[in-house]
C-alpha positions as CSV (number, residue, x, y, z in Angstrom):
1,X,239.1,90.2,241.6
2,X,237.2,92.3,239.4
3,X,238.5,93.2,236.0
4,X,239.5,97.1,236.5
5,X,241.6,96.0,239.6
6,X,243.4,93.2,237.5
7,X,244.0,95.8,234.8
8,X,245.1,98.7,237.6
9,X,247.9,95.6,238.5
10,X,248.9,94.9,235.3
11,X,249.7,98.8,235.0
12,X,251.2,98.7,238.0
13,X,253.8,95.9,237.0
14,X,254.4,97.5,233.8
15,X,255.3,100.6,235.3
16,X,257.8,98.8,237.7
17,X,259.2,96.8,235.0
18,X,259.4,100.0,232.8
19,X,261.6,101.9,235.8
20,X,263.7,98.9,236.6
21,X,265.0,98.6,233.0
22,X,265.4,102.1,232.6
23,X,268.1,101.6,235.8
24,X,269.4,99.2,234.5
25,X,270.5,100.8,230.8
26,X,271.5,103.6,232.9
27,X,274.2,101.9,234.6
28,X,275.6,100.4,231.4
29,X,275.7,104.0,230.0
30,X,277.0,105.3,233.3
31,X,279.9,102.1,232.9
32,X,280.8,102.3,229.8
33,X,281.3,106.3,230.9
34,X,284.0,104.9,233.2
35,X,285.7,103.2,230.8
36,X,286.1,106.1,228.5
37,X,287.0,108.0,232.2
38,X,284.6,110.8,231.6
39,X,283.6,112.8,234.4
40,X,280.0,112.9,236.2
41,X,277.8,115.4,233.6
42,X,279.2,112.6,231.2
43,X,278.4,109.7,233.4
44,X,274.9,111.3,233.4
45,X,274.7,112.0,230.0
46,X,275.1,108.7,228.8
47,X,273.1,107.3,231.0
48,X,270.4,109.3,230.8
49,X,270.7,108.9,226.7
50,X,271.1,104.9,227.4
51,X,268.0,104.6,229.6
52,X,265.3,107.1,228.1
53,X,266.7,106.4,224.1
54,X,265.0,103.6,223.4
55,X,261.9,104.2,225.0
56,X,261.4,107.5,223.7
57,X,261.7,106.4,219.5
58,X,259.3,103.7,220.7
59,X,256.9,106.3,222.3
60,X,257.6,108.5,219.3
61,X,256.7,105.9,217.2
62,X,253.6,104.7,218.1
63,X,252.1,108.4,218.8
64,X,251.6,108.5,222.4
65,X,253.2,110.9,225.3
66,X,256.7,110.3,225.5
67,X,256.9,108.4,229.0
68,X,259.5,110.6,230.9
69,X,257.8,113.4,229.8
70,X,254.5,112.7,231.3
71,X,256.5,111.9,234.5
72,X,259.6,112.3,235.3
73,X,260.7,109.6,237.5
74,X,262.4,108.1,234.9
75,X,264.5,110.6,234.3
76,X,265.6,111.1,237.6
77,X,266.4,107.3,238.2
78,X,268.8,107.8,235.2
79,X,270.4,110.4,236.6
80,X,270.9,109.2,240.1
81,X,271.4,105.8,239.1
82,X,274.6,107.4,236.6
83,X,275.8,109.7,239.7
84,X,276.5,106.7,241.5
85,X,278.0,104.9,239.1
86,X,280.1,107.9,239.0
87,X,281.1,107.3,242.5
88,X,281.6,103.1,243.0
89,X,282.6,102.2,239.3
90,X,286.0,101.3,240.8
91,X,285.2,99.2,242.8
92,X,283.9,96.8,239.9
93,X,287.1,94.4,239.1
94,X,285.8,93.7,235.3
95,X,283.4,96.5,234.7
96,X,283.2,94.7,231.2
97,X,282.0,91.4,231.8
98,X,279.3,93.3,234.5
99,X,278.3,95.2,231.5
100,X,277.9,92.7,229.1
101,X,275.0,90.6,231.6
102,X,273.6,94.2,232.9
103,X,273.2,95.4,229.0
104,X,271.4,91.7,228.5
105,X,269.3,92.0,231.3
106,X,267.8,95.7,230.2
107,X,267.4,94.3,226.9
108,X,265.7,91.2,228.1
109,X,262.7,94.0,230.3
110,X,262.9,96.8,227.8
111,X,262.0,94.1,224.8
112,X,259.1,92.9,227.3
113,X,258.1,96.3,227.9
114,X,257.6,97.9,224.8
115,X,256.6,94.7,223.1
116,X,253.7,94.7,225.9
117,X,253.1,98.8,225.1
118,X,252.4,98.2,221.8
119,X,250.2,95.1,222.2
120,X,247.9,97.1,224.9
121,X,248.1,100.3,221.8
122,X,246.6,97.3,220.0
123,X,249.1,97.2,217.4
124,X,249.6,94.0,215.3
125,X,252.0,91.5,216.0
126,X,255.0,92.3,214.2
127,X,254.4,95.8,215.0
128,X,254.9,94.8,218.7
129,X,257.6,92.9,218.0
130,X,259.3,95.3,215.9
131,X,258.4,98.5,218.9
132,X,260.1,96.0,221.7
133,X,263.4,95.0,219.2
134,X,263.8,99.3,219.5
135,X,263.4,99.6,222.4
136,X,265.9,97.4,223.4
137,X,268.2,98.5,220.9
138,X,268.1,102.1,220.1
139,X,269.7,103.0,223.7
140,X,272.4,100.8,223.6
141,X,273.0,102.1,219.9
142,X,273.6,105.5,221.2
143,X,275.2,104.9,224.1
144,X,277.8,103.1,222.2
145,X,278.2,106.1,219.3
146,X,278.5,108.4,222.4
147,X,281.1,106.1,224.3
148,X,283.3,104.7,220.9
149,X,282.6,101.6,221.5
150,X,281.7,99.1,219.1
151,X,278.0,99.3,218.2
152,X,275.7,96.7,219.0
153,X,274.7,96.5,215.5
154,X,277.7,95.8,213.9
155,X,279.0,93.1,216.3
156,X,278.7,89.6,215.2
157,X,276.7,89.5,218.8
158,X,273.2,88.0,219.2
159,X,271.4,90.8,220.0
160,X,268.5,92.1,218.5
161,X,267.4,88.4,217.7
162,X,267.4,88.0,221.7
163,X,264.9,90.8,221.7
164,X,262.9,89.7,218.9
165,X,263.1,86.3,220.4
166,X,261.6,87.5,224.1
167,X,259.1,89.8,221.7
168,X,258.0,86.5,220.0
169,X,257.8,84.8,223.1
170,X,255.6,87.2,225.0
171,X,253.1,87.5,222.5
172,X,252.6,83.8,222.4
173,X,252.2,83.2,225.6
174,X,249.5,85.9,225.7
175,X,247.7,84.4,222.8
176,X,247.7,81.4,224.6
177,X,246.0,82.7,227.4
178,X,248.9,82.7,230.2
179,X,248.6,85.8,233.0
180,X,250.3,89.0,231.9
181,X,253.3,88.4,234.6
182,X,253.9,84.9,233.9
183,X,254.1,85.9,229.8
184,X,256.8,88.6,231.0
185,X,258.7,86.1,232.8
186,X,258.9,83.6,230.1
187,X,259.9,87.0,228.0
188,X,262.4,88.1,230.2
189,X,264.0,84.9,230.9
190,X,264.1,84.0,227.0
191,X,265.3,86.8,226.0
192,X,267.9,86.8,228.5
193,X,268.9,83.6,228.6
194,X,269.8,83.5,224.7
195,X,271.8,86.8,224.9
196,X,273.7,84.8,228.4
197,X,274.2,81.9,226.1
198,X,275.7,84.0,223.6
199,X,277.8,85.8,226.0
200,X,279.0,82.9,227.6
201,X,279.7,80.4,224.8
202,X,280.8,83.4,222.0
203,X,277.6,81.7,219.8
204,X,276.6,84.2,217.0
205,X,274.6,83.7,214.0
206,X,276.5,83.0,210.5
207,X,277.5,85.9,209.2
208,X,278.1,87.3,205.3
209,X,281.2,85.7,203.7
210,X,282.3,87.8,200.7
211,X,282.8,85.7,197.3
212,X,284.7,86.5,194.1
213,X,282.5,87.5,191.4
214,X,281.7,85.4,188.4
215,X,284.1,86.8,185.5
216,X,282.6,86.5,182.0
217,X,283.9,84.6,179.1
218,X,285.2,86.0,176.1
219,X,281.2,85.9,174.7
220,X,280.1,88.4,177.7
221,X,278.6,85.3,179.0
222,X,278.2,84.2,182.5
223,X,279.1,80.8,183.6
């Protein structure tokens, strides 16, 4: 298999991946429509907003043709993926929990995705990883400032270290000479499987603990 053709399927899997997890975000938007009982402009608003966010900053970012723009596929997914949301969210018995794994699976290919864009772009490393972390994050960000819901950001969650973790891990598999689809896998499942974890078991990393300031002595002194 020559090297163009290789390429041309590489493309072609990034593209798929790219669609899938733009679905996916969607739903969560369209979801956490429902549970803020919205009707279906708003179910497509925020999913549209959920799927599209994050990968437009990253596109933004790294000075290249916004992705929905140049086609519009995208878009449309969202849309259609959000209208029928619209239609079957009650039929979901903990629309919650489902959005909790959904949100972690987007994040899990989004990360991959961008982390992946960037690399081709031939940005550094930690420029990669950085481009995947937003666009896993910024869509779920705004999804939650448009539904009230607690942001992702300032939950005690593991979140964007599942991202940066599946960022990491792609990159080092590439380094190390693995195929492009098995390097997304091990992405994907890291990145997932972490966020599951965290889900599952309520793990989070140690958070800030405020502390009473030292008071000084009657010499101005600090002890």
């Amino acid at each position: 298999m020559s090297e163009e053709v290789m390429m041309a399927e590489m493309t072609d899997i990034l593209r798929l991946l790219d669609l899938a997890s733009v679905v996916v975000f969607a739903v969560t938007g369209a979801l956490v429509a429902s549970r803020n009982q919205m009707d279906i402009v708003g179910f497509m608003w925020l999913g549209v907003v959920t799927g599209i966010g994050g990968g437009t900053v990253r596109d933004l970012l790294l000075d290249v043709p916004v992705f929905w723009v140049v086609n519009s596929t995208p878009l449309a997914l969202c849309l259609g993926a959000a209208a029928l949301v619209h239609f079957t969210a009650h039929l979901v018995a903990s629309r919650y929990r489902i959005l909790l794994y959904l949100d972690a699976f987007g994040m899990a290919l989004v990360t991959t995705v961008g982390t992946a864009k960037a690399h081709d772009l031939g940005t550094g490393s930690l420029i990669a990883v950085c481009m995947g972390v937003i666009t896993a994050s910024v869509g779920g960000i705004l999804r939650d400032l448009l539904g009230q819901e607690p942001s992702i950001l300032l939950r005690r969650d593991i979140y964007v270290t599942a991202a940066a973790l599946g960022s990491v891990v792609f990159l080092v598999a590439e380094g190390f000479g693995l195929p492009r689809l098995a390097a997304m896998g091990l992405a994907v499942s890291a990145a997932f499987g972490l966020r599951a974890l965290a889900i599952r078991f309520d793990i989070y990393l140690p958070v800030f603990r405020p502390r009473p300031g030292r008071v000084p002595d009657s010499r101005g002194e600090v002890e």
